[in-house]
N, CA, C and O atoms as a printed pandas DataFrame, in Angstrom:
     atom_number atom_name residue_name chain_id  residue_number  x_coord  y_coord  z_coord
0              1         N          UNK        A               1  133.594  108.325   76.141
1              2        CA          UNK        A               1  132.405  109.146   76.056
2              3         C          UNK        A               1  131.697  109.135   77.411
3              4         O          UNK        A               1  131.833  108.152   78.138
4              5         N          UNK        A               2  130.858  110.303   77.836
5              6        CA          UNK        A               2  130.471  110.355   78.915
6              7         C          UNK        A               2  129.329  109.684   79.528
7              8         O          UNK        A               2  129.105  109.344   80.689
8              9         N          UNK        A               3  128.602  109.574   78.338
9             10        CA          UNK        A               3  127.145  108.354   78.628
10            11         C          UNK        A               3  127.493  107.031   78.456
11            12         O          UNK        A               3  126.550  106.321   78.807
12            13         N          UNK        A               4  128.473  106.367   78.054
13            14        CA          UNK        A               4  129.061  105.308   78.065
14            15         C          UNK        A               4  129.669  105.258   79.429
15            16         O          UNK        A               4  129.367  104.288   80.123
16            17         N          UNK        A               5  130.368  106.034   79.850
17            18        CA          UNK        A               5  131.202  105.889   80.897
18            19         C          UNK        A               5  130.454  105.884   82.083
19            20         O          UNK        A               5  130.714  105.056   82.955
20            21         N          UNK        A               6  129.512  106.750   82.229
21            22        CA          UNK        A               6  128.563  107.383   83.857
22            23         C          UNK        A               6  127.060  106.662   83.353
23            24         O          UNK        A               6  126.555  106.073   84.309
24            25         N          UNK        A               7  126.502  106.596   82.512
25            26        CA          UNK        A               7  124.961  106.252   82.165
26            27         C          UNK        A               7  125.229  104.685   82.018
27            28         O          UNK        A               7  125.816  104.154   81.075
28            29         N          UNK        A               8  124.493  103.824   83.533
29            30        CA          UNK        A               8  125.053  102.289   83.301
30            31         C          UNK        A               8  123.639  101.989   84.016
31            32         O          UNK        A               8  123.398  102.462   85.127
32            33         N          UNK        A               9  122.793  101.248   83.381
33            34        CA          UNK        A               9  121.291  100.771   83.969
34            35         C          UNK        A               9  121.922   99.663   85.075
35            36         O          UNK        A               9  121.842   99.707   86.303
36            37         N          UNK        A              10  122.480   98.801   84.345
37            38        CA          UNK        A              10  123.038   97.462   84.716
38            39         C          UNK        A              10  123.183   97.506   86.321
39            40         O          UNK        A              10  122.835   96.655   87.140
40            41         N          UNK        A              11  123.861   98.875   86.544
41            42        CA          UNK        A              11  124.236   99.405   88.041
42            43         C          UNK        A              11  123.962  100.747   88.391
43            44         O          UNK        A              11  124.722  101.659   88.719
44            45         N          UNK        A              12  121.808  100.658   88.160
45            46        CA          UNK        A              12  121.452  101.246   88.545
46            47         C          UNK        A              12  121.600  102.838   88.550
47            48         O          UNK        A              12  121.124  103.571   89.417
48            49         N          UNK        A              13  122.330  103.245   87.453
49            50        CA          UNK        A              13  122.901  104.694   87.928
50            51         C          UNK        A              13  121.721  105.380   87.327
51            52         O          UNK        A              13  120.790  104.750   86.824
52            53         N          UNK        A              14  121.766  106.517   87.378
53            54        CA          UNK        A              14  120.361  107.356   86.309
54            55         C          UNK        A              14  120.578  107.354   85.225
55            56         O          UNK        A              14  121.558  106.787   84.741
56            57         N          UNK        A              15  119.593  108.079   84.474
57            58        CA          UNK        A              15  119.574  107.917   83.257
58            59         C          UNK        A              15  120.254  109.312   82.708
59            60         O          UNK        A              15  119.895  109.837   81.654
60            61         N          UNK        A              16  121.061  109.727   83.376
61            62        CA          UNK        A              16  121.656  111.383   82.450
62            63         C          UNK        A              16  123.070  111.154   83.018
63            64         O          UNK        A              16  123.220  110.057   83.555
64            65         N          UNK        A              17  124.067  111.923   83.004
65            66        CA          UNK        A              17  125.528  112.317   83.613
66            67         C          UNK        A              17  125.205  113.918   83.670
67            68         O          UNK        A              17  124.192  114.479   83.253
68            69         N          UNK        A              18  126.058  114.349   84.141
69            70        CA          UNK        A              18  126.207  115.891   84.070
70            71         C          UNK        A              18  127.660  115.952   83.669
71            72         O          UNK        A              18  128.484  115.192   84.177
72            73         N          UNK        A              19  127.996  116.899   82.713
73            74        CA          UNK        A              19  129.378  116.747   82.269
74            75         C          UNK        A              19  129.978  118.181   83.005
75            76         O          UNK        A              19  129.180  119.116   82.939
76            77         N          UNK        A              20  130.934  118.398   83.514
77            78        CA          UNK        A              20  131.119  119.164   84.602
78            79         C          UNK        A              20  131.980  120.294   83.165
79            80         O          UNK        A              20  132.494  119.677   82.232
80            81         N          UNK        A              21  132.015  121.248   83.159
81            82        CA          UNK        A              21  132.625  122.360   82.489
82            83         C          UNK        A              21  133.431  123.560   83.685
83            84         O          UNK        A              21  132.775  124.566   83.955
84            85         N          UNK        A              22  134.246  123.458   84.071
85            86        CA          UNK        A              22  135.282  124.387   84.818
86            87         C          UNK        A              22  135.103  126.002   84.295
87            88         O          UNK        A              22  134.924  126.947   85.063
88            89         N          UNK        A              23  135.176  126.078   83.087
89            90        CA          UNK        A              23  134.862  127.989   82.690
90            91         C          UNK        A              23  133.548  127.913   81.881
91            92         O          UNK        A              23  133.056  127.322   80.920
92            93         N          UNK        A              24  133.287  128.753   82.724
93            94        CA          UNK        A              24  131.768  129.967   82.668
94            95         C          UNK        A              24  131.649  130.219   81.016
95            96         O          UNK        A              24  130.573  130.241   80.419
96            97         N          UNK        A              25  132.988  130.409   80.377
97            98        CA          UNK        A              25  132.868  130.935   78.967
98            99         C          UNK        A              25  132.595  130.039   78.267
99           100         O          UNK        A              25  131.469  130.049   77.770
100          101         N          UNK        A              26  133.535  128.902   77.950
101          102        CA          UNK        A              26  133.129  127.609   77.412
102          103         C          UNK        A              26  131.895  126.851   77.369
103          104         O          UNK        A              26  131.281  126.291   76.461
104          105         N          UNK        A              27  131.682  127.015   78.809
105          106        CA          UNK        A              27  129.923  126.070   78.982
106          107         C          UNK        A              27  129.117  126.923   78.185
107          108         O          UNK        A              27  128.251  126.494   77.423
108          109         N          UNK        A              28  129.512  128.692   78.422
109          110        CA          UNK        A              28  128.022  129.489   77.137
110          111         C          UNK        A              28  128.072  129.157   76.450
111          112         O          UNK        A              28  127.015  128.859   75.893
112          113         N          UNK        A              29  129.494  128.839   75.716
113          114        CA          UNK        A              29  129.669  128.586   74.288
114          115         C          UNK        A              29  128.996  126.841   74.100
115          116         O          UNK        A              29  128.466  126.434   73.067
116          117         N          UNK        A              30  129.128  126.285   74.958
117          118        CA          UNK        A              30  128.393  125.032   74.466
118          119         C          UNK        A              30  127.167  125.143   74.510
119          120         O          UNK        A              30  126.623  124.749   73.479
120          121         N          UNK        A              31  126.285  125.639   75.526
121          122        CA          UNK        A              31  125.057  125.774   75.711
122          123         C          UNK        A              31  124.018  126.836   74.540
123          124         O          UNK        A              31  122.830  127.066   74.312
124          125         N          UNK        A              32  125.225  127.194   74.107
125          126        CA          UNK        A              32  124.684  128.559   72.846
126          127         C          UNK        A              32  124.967  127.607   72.003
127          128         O          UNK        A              32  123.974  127.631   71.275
128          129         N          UNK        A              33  125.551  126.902   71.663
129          130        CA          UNK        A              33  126.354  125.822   70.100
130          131         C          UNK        A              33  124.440  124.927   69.701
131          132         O          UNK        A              33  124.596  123.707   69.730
132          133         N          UNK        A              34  123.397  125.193   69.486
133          134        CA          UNK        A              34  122.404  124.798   69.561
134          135         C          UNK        A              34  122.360  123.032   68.853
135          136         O          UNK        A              34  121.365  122.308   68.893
136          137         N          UNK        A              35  123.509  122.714   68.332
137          138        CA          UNK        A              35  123.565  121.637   67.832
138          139         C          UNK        A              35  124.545  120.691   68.635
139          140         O          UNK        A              35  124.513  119.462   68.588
140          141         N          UNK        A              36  125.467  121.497   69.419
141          142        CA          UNK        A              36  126.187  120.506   69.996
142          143         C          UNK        A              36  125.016  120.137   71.459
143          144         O          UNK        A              36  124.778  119.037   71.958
144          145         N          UNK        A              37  124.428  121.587   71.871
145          146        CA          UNK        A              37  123.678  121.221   72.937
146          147         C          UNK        A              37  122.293  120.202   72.737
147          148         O          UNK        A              37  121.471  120.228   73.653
148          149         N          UNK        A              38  122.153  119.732   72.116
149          150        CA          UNK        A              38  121.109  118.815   71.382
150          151         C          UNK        A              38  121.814  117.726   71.137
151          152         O          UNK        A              38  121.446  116.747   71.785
152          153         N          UNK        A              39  122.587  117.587   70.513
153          154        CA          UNK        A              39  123.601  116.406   70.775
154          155         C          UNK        A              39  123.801  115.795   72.073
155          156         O          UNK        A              39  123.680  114.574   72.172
156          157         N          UNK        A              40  124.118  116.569   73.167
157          158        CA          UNK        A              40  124.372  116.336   74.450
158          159         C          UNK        A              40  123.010  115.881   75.237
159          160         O          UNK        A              40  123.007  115.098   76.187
160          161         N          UNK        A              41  122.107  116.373   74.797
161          162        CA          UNK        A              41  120.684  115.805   75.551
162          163         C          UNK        A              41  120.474  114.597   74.667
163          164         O          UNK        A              41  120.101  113.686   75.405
164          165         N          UNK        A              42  120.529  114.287   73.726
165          166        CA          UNK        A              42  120.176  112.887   73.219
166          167         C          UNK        A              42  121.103  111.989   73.730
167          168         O          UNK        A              42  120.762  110.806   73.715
168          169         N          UNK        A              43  122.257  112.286   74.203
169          170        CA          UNK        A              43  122.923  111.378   74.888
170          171         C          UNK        A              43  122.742  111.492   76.327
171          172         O          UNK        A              43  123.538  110.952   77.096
172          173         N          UNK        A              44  121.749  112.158   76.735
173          174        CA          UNK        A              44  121.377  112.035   78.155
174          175         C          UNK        A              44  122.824  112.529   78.722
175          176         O          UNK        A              44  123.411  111.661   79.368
176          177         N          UNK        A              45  123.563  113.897   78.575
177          178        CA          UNK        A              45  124.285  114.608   78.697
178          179         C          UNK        A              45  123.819  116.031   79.349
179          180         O          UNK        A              45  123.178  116.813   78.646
180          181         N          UNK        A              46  124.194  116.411   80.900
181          182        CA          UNK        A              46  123.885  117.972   80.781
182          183         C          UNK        A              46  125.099  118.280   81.303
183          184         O          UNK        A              46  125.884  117.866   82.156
184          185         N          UNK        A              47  124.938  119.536   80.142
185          186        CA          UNK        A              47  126.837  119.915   81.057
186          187         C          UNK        A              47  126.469  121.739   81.538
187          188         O          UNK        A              47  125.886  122.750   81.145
188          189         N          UNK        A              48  127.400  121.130   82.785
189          190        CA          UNK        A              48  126.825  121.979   84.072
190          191         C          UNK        A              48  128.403  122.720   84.270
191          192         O          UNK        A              48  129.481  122.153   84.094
192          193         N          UNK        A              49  128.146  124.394   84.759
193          194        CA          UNK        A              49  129.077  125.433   84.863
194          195         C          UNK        A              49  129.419  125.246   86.411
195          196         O          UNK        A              49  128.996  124.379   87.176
196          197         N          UNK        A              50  130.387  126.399   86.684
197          198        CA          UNK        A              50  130.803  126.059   88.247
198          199         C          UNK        A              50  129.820  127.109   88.890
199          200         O          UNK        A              50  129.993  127.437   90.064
200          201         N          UNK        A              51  128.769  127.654   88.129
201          202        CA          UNK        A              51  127.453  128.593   88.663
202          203         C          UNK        A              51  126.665  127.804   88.963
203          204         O          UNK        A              51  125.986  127.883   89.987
204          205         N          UNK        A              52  126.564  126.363   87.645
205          206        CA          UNK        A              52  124.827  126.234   87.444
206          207         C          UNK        A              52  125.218  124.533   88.415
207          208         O          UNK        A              52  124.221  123.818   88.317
208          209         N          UNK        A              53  125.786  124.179   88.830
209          210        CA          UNK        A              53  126.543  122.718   89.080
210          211         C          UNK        A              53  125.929  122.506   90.432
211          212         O          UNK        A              53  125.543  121.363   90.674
212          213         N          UNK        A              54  125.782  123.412   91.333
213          214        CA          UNK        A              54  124.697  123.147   92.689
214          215         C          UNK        A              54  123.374  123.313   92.595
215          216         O          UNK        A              54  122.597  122.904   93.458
216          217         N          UNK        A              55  123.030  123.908   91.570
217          218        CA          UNK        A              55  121.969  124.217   91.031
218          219         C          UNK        A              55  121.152  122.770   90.704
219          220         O          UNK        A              55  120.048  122.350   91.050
220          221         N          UNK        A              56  122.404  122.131   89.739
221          222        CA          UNK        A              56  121.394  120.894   88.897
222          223         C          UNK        A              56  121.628  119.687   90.494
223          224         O          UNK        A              56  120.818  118.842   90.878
224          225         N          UNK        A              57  122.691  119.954   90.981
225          226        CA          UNK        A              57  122.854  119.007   92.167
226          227         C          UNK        A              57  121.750  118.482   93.190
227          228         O          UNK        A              57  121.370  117.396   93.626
228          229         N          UNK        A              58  121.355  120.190   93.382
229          230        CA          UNK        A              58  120.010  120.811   94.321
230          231         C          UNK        A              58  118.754  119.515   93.661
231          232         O          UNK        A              58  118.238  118.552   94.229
232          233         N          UNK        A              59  118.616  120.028   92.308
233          234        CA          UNK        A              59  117.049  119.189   92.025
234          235         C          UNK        A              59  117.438  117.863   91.173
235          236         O          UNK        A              59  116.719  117.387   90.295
236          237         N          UNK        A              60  118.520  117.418   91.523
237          238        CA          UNK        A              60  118.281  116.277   91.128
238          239         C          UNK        A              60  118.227  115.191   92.430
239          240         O          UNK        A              60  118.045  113.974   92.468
240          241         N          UNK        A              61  118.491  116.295   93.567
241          242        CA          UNK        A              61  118.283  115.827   94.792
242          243         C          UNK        A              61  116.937  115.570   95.725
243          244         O          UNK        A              61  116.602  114.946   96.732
244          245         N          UNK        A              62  116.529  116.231   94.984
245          246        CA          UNK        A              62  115.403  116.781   95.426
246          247         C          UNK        A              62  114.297  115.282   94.190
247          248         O          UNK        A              62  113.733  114.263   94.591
248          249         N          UNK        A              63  114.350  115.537   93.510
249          250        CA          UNK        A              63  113.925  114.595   92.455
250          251         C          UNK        A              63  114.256  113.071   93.082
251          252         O          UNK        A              63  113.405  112.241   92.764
252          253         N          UNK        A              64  115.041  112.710   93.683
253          254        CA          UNK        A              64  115.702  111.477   94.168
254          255         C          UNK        A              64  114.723  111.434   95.998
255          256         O          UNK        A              64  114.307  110.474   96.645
256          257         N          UNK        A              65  114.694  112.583   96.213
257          258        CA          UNK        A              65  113.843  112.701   97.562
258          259         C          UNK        A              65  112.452  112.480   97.208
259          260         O          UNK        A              65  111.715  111.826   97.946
260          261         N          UNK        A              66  111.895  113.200   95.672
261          262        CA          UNK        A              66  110.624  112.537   95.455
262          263         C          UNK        A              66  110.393  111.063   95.248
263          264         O          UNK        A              66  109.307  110.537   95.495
264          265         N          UNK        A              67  111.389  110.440   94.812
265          266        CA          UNK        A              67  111.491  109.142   94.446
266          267         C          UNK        A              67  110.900  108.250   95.572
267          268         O          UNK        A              67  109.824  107.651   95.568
268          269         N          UNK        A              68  111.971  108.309   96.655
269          270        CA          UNK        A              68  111.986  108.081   97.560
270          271         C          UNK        A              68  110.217  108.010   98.560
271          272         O          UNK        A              68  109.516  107.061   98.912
272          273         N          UNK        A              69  110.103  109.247   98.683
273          274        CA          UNK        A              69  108.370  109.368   99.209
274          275         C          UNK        A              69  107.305  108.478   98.475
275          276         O          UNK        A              69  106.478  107.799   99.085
276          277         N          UNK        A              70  107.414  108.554   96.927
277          278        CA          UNK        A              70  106.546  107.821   96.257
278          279         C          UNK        A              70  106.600  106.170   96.152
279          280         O          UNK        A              70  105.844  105.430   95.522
280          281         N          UNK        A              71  107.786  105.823   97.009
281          282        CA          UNK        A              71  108.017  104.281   96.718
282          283         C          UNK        A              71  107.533  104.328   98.263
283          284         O          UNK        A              71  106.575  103.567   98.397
284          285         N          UNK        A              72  107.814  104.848   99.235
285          286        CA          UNK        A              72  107.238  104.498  100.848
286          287         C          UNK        A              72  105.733  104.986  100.565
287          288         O          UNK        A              72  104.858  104.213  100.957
288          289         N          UNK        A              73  105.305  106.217   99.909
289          290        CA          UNK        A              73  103.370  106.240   99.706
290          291         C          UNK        A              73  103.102  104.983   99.058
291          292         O          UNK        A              73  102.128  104.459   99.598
292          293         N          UNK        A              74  103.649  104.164   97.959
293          294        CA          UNK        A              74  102.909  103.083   97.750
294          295         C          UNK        A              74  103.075  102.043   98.425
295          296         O          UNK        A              74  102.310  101.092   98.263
296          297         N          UNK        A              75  104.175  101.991   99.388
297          298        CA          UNK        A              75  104.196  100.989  100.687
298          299         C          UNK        A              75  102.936  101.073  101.194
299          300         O          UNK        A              75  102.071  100.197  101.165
300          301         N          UNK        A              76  102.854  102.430  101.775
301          302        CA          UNK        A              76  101.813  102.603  102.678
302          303         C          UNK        A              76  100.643  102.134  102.286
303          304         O          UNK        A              76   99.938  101.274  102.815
304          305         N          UNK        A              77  100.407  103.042  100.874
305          306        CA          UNK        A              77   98.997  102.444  100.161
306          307         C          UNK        A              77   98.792  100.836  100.385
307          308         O          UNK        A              77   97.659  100.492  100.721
308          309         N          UNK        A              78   99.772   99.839  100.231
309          310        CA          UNK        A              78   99.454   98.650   99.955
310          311         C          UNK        A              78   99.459   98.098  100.971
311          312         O          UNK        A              78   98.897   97.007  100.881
312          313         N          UNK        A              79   99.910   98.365  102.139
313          314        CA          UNK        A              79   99.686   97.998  103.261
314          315         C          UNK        A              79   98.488   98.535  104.279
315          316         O          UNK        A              79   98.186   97.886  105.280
316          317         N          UNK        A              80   97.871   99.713  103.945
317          318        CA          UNK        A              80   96.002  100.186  104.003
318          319         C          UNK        A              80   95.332   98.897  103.311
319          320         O          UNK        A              80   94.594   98.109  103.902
320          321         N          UNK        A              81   95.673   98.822  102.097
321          322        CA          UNK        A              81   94.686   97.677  101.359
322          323         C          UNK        A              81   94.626   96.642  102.027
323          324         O          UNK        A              81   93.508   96.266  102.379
324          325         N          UNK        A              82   95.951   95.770  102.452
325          326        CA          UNK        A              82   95.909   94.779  103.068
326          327         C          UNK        A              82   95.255   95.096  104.629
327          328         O          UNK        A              82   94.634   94.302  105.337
328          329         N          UNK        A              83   95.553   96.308  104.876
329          330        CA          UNK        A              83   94.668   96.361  106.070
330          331         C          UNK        A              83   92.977   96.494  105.986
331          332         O          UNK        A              83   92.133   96.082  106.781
332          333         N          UNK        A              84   92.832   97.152  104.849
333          334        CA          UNK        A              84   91.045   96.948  104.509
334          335         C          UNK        A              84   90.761   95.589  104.416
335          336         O          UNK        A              84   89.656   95.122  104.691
336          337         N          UNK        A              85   91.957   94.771  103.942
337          338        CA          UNK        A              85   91.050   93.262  103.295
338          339         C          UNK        A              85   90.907   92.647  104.845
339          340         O          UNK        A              85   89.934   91.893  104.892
340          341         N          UNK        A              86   91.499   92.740  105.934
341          342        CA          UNK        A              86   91.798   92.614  107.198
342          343         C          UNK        A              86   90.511   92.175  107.778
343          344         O          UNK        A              86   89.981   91.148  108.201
344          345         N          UNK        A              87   90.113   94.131  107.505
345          346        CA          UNK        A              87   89.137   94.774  108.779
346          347         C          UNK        A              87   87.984   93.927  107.834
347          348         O          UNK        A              87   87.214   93.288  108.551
348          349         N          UNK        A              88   87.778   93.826  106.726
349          350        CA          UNK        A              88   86.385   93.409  106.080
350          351         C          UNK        A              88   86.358   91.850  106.179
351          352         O          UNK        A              88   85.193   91.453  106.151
352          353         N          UNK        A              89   87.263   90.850  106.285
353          354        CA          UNK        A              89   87.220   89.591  106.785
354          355         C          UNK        A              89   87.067   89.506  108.720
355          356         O          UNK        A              89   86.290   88.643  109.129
356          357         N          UNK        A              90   87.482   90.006  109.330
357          358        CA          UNK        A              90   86.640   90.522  110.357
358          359         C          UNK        A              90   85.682   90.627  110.820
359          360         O          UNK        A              90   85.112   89.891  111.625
360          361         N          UNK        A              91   85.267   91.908  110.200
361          362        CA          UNK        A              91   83.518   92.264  110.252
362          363         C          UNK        A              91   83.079   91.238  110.621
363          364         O          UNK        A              91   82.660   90.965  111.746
364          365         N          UNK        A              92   83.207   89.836  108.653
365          366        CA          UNK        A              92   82.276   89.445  108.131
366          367         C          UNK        A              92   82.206   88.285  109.201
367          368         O          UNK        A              92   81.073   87.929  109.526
368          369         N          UNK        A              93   83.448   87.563  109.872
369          370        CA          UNK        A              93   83.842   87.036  110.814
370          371         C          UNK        A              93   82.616   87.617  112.518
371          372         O          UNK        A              93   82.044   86.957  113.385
372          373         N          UNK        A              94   82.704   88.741  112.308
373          374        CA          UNK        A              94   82.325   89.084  114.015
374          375         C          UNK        A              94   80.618   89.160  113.391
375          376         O          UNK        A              94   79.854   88.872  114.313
376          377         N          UNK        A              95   79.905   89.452  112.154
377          378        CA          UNK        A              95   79.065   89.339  111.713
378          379         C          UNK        A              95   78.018   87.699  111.821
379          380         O          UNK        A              95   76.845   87.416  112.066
380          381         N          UNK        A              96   78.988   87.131  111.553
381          382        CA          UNK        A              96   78.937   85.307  111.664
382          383         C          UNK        A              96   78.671   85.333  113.351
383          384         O          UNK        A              96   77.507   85.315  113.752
384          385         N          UNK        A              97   79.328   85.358  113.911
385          386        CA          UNK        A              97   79.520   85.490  115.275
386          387         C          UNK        A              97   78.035   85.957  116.159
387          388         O          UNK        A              97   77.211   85.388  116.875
388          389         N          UNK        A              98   78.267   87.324  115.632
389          390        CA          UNK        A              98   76.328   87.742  115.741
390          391         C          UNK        A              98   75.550   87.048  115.793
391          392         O          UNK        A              98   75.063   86.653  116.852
392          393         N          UNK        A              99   75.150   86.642  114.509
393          394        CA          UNK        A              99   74.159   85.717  114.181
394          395         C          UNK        A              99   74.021   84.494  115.199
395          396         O          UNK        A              99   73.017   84.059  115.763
396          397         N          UNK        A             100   75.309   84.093  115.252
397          398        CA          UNK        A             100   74.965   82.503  115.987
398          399         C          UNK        A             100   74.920   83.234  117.189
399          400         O          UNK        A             100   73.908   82.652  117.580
400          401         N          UNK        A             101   75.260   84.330  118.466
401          402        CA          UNK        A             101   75.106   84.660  119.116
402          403         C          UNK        A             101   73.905   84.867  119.396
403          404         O          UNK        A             101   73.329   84.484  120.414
404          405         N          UNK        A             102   73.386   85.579  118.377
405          406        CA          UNK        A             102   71.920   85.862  118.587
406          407         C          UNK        A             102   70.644   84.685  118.634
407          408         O          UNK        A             102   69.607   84.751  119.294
408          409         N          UNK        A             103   71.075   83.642  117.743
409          410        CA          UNK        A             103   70.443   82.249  117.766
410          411         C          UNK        A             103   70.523   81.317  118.823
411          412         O          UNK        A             103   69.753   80.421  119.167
412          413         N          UNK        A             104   71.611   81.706  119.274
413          414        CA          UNK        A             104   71.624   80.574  120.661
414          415         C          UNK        A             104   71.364   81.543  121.454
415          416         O          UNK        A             104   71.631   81.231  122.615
416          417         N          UNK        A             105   70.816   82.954  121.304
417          418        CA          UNK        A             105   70.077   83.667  122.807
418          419         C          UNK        A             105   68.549   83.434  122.475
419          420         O          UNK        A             105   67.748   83.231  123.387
420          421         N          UNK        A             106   68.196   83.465  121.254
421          422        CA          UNK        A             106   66.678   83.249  121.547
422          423         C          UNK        A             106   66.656   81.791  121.636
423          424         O          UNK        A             106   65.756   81.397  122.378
424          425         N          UNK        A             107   67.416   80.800  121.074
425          426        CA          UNK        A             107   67.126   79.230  121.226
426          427         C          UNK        A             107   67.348   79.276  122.810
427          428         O          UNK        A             107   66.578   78.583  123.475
428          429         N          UNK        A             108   68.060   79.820  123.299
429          430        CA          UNK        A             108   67.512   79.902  125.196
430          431         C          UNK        A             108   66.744   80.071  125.709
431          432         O          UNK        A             108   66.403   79.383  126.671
432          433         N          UNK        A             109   65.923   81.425  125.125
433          434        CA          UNK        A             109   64.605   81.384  125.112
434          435         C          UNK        A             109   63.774   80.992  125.531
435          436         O          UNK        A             109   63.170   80.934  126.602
436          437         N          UNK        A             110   63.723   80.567  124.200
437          438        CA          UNK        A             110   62.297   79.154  123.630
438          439         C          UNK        A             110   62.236   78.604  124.336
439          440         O          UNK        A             110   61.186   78.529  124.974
440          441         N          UNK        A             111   63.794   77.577  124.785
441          442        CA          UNK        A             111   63.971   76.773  125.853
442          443         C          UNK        A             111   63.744   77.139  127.363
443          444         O          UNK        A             111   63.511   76.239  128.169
444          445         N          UNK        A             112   63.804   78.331  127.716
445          446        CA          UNK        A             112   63.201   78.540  128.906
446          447         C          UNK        A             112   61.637   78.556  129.187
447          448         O          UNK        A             112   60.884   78.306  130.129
448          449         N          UNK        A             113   61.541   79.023  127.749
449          450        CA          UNK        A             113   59.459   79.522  127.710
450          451         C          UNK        A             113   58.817   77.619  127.582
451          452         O          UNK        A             113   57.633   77.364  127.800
452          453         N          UNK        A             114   59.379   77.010  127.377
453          454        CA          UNK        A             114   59.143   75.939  127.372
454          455         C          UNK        A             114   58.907   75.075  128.480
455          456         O          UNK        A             114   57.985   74.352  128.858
456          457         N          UNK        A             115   60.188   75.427  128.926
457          458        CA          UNK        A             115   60.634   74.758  130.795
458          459         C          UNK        A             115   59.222   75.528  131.201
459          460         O          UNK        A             115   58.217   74.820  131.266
460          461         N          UNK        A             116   59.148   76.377  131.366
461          462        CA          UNK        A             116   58.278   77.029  132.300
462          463         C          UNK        A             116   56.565   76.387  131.647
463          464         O          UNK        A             116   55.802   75.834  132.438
464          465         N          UNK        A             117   56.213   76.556  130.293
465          466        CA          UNK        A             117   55.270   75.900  130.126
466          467         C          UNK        A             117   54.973   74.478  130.455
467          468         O          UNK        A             117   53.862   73.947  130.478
468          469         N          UNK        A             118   56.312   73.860  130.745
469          470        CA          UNK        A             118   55.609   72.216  131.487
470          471         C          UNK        A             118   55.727   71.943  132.542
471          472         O          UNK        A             118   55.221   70.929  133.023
472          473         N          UNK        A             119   56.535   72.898  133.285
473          474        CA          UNK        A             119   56.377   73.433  134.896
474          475         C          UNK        A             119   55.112   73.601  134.899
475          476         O          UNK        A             119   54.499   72.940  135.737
476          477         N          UNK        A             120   54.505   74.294  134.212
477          478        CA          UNK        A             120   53.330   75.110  134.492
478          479         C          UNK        A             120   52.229   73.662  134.410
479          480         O          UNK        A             120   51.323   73.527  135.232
480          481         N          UNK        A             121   52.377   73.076  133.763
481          482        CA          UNK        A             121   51.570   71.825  132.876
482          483         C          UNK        A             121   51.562   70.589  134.644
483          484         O          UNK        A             121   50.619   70.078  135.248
484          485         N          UNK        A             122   52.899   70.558  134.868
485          486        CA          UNK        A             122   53.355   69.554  136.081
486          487         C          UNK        A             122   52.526   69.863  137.243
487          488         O          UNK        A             122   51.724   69.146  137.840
488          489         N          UNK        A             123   52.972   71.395  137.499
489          490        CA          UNK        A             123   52.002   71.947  138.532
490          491         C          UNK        A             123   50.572   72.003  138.575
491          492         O          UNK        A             123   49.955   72.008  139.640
492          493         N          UNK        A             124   49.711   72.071  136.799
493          494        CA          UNK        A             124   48.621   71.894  137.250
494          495         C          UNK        A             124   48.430   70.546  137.540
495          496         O          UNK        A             124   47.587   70.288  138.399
496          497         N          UNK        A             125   48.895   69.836  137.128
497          498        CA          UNK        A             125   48.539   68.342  137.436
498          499         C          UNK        A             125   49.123   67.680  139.233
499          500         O          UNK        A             125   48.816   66.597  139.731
500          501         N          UNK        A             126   49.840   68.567  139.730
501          502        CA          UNK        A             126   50.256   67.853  141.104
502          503         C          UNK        A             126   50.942   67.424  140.974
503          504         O          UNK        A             126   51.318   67.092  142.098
504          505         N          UNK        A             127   51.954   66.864  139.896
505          506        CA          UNK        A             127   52.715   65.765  139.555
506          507         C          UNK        A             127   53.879   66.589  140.515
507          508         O          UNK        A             127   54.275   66.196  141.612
508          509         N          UNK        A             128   54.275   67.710  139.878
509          510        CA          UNK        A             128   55.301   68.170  140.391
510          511         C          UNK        A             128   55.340   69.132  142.438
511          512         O          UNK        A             128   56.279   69.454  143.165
512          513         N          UNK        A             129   54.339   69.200  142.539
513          514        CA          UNK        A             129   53.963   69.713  143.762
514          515         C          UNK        A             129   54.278   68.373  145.105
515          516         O          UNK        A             129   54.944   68.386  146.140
516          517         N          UNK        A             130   53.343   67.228  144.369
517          518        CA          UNK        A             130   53.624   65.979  145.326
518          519         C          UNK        A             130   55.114   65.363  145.276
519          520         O          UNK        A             130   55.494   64.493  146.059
520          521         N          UNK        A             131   55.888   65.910  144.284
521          522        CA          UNK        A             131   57.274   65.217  144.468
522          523         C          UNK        A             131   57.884   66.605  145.402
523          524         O          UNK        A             131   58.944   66.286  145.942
524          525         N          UNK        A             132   57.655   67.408  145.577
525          526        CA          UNK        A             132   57.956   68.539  146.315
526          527         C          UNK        A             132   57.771   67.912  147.615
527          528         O          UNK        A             132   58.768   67.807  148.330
528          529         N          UNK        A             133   56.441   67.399  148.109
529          530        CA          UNK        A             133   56.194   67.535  149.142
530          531         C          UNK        A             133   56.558   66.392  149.886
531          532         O          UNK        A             133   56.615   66.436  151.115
532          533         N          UNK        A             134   56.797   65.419  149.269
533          534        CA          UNK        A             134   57.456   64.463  149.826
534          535         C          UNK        A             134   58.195   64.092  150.676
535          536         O          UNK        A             134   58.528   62.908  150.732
């Protein structure tokens, strides 16, 4: 039987066969037989003429090319995500960074406005003028 023989998960094959029909007359007659052709789709059976045989070739090719795109778009997708989780540990990273950047520029500051206030304190007192002049 033909879905026994060609329809094998195990090794990956698809899930249909195409059963190849050589005359044009025969395949009508199967494709018109409304019970044998129903038969043949429950067995994941399409049987294809020497008209219609590039035809089903064409989009099942094409179907296998969509496959294909939708397994590399969800590459892509999941590798954006991992690149968002990236850029947002980052940020939060160069964010951190900021902060203490910004804390040790005004703690310089302070520390300068300071220096200069006991400069200022030294000088009025001479303390620091007479070690100058020494």
């Amino acid at each position: 039987m033909i879905a026994n023989k060609y329809i094998l998960p195990s090794e990956k094959t698809v899930d249909y066969a195409l059963m190849y029909i050589p005359s044009e007359n025969i395949y009508y007659q199967i494709i018109s037989d409304e019970e044998l052709f129903d038969y043949a789709g429950k067995m994941m059976v399409l049987p294809v003429s020497p008209l219609s045989f590039y035809a089903y070739l064409k989009a099942i090719l094409i179907s296998l090319e969509g496959q294909k795109i939708e397994e590399k778009a969800k590459f892509i997708i999941n590798l954006l995500s991992a690149i968002k989780k990236d850029y947002y540990k980052i940020r939060e990273d160069f964010s951190i960074l900021n902060r203490h950047l910004t804390n040790a520029y005004n703690q310089s500051n302070n520390l300068f406005k300071n220096l200069q206030m006991l400069e200022n304190k030294l000088v009025s007192t001479n303390l620091l003028e007479d070690k100058i002049n020494q």
